[in-house]
C-alpha positions as a Markdown table, in Angstrom:
| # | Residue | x | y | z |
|---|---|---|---|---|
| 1 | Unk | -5.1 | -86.3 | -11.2 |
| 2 | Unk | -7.9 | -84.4 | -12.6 |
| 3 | Unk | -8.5 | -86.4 | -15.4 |
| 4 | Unk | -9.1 | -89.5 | -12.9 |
| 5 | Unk | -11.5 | -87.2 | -11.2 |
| 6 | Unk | -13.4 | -86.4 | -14.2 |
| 7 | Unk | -13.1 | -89.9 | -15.4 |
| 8 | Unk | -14.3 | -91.2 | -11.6 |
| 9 | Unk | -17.3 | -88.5 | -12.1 |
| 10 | Unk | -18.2 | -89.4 | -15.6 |
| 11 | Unk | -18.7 | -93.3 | -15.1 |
| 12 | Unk | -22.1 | -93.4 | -12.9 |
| 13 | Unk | -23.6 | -91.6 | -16.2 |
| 14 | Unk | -23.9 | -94.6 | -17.9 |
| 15 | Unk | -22.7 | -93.2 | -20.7 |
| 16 | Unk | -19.4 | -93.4 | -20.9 |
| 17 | Unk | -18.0 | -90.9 | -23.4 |
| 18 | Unk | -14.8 | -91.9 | -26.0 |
| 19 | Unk | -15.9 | -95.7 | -25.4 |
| 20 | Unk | -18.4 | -97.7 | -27.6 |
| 21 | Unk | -20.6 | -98.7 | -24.9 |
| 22 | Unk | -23.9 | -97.4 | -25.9 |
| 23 | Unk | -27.6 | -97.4 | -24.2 |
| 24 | Unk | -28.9 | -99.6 | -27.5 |
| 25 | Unk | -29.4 | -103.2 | -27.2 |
| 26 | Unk | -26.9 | -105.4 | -28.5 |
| 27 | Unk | -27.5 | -106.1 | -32.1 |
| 28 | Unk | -29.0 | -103.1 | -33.7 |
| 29 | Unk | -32.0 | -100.7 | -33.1 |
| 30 | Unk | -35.6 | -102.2 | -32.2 |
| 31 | Unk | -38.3 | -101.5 | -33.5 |
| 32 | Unk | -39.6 | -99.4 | -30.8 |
| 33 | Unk | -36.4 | -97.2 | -31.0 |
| 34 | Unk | -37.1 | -97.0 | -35.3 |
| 35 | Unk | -40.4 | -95.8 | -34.5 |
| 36 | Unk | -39.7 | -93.0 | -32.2 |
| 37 | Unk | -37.0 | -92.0 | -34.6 |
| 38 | Unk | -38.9 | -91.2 | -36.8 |
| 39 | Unk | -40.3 | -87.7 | -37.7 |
| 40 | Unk | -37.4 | -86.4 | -35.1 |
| 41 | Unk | -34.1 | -85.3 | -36.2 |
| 42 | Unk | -31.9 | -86.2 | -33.4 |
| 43 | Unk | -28.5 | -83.6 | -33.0 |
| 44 | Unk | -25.4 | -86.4 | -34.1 |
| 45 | Unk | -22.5 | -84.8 | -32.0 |
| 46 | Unk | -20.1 | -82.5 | -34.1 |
| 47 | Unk | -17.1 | -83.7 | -31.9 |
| 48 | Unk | -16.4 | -80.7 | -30.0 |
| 49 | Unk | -14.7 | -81.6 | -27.1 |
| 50 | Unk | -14.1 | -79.3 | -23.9 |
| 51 | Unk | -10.4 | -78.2 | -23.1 |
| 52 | Unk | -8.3 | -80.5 | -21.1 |
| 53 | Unk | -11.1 | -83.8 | -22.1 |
| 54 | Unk | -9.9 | -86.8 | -24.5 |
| 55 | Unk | -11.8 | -86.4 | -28.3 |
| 56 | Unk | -14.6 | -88.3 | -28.4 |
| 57 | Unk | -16.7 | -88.7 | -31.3 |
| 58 | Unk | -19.5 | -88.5 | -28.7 |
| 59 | Unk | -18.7 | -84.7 | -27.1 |
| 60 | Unk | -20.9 | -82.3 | -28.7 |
| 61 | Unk | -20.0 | -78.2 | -28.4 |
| 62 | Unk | -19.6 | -74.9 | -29.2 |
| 63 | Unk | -16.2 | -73.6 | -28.2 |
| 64 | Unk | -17.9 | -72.2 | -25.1 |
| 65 | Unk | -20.6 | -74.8 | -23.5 |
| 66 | Unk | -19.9 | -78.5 | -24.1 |
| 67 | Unk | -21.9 | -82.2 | -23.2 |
| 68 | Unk | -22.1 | -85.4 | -24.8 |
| 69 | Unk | -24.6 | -87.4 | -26.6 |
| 70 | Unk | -25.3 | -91.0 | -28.3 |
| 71 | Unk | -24.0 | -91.2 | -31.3 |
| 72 | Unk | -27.3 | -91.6 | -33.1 |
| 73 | Unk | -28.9 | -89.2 | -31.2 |
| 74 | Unk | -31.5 | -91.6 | -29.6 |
| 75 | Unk | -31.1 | -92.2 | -25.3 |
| 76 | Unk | -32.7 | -95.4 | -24.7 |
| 77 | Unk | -34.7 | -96.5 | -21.3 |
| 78 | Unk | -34.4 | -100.2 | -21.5 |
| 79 | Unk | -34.3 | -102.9 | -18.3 |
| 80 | Unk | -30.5 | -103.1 | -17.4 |
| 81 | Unk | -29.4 | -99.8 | -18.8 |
| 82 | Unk | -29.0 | -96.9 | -17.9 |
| 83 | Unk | -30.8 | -94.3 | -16.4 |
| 84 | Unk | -33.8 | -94.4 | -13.9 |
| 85 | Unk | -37.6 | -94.4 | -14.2 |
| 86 | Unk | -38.9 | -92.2 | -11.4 |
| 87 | Unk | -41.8 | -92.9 | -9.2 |
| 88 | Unk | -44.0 | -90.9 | -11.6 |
| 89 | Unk | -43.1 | -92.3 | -14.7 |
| 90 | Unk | -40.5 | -89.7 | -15.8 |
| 91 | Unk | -37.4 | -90.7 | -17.1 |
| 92 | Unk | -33.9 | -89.8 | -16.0 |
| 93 | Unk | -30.6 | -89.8 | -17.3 |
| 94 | Unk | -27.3 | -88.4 | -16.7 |
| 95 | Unk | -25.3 | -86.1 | -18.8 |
| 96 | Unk | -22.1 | -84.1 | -18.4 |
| 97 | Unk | -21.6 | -80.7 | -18.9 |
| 98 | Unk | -18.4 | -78.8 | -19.6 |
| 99 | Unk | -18.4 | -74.8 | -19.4 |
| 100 | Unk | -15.8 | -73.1 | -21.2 |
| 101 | Unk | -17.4 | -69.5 | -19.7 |
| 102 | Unk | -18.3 | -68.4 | -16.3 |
| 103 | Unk | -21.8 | -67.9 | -14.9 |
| 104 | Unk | -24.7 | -70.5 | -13.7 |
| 105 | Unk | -25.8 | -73.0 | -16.0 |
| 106 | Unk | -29.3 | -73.6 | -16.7 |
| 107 | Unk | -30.9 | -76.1 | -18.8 |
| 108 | Unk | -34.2 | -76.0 | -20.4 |
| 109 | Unk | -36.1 | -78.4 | -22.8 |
| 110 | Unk | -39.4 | -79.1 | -24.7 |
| 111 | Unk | -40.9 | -81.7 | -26.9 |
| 112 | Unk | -41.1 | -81.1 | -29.9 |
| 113 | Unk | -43.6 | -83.7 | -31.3 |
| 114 | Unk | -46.6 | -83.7 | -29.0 |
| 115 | Unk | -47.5 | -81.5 | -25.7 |
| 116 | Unk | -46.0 | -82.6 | -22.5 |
| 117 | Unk | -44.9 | -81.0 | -19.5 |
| 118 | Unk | -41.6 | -79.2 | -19.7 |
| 119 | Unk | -37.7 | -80.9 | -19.0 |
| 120 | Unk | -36.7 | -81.0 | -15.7 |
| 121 | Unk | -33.4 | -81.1 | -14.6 |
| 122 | Unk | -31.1 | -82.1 | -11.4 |
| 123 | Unk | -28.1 | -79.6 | -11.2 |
| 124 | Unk | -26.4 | -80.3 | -8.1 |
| 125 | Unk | -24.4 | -77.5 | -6.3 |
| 126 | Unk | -20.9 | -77.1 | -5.5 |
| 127 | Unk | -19.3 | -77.1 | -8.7 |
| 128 | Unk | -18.4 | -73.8 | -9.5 |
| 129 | Unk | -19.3 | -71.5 | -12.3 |
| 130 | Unk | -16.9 | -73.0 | -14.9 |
| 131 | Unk | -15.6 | -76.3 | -16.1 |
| 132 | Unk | -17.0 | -79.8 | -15.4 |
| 133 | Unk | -20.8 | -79.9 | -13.8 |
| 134 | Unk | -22.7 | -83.3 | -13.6 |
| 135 | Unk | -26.3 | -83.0 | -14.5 |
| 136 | Unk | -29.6 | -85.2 | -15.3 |
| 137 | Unk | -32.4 | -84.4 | -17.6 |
| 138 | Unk | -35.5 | -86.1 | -16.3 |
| 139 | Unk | -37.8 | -86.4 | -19.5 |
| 140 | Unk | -41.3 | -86.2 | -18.4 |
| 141 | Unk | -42.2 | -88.7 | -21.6 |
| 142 | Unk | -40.4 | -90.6 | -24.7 |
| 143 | Unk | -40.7 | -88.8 | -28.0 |
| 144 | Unk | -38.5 | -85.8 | -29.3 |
| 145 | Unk | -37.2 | -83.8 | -27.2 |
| 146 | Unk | -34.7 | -80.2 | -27.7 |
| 147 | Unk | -32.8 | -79.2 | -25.1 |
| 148 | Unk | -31.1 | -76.3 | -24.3 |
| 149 | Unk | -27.8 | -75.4 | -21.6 |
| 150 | Unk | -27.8 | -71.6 | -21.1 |
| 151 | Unk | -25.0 | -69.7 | -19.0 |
| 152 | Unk | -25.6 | -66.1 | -19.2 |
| 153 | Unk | -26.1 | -65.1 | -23.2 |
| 154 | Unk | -24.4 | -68.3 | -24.3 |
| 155 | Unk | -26.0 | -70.9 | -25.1 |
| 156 | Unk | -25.9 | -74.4 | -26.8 |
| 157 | Unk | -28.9 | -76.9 | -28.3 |
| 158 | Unk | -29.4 | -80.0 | -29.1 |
| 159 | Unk | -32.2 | -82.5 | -30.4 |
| 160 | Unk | -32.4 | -86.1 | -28.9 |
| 161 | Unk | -35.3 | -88.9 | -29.6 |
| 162 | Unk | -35.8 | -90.5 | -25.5 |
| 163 | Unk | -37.3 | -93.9 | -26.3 |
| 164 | Unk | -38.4 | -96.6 | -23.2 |
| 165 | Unk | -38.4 | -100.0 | -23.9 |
| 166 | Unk | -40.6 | -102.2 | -21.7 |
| 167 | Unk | -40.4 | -100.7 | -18.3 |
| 168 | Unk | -36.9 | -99.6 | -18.9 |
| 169 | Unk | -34.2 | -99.7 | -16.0 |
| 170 | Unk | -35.1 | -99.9 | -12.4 |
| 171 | Unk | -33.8 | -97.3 | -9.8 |
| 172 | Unk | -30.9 | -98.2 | -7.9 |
| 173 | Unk | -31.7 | -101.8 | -8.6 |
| 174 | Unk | -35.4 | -101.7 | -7.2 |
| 175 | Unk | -38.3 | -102.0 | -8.8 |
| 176 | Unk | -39.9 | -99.3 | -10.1 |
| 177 | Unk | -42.1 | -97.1 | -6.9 |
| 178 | Unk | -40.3 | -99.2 | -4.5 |
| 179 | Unk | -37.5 | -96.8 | -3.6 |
| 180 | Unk | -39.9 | -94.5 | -3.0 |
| 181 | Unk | -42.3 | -97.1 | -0.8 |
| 182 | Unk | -38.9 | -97.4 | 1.3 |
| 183 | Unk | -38.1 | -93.8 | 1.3 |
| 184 | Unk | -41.6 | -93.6 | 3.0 |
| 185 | Unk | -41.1 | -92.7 | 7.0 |
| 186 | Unk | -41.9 | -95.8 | 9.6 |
| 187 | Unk | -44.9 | -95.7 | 11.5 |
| 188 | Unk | -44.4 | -95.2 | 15.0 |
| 189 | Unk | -45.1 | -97.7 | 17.6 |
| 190 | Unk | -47.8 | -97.5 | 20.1 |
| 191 | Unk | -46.9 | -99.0 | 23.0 |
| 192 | Unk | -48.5 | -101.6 | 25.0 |
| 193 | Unk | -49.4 | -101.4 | 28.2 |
| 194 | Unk | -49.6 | -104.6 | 30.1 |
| 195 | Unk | -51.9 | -104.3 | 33.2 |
């Protein structure tokens, strides 16, 4: 039963760990995505893969803290994948989290080749200091990025290159700024009075 839970929780990452669907276009890397690759050395996951999860080439741990990344290292932004470009031009994407050891996990990050702001991160309550937590990273730019999940004095990093291809996927199917236009509270009504 928990297995189809985590399974059931994985999927909207759009990353789907132990399968070969992958955030690259069909056919190979782009130019775009060779570009950014290079002078970054993106983390290629070592296979670790939290207690009680299928292997997967993609999990990536350290016996205590796990997640999972692309095989290449490189998490693409492209129109119909996944992931979300957010009304200010951040980027957003999924990623699980296992935690072998008990405490609050944090996550930080930086990139590495040019100065931007810092990572942010969505880490949604309710999921208890240990075992499966669903996360996003929201990358303020593309480029190279490093990022690190803390829980107390453990700690594990990795490196990935965040590339966006034209104007990269739209937020739950709308146009980029329209969910927020339509988030937007409706302006009242006057009324009318008719004399």
């Amino acid at each position: 039963m928990l297995a189809s839970v985590v399974a059931l929780v994985i999927a909207p990452f759009g990353m789907f760990v132990g399968s070969r669907q992958r955030p690259v276009p069909a056919g190979g890397t782009t130019p775009a995505i060779v570009a950014a690759q290079a002078g970054c050395s993106p983390t290629v996951p070592n296979g670790q893969t939290p207690p009680g999860e299928r292997p997967s080439a993609d999990h990536h741990g350290n016996g205590a803290l796990w997640t999972a990344l692309w095989t290449d290292g490189t998490v693409v932004f492209r129109p119909g994948g996944p992931g979300f470009v957010l009304t200010d031009g951040a980027l957003q994407m999924k990623f699980p989290w296992w935690l072998g050891v008990r405490g609050s996990l944090t996550i930080n990050g930086r990139r590495l080749d040019a100065p931007a702001p810092p990572l942010r991160t969505r880490l949604p309550s309710g999921y208890g200091d240990s075992g499966f937590h669903a996360t996003s990273l929201i990358f303020p730019t593309p480029g190279c990025w490093e990022v690190t999940g803390r829980v107390g004095e453990v700690s594990l990093t990795f490196v990935v290159v965040v590339v966006k291809i034209g104007e990269g996927p739209v937020q739950n199917g709308l146009p980029p700024g329209t969910a927020q236009q339509r988030l937007q509270p409706a302006r009242p009504h006057r009324r009318v009075r008719r004399s």
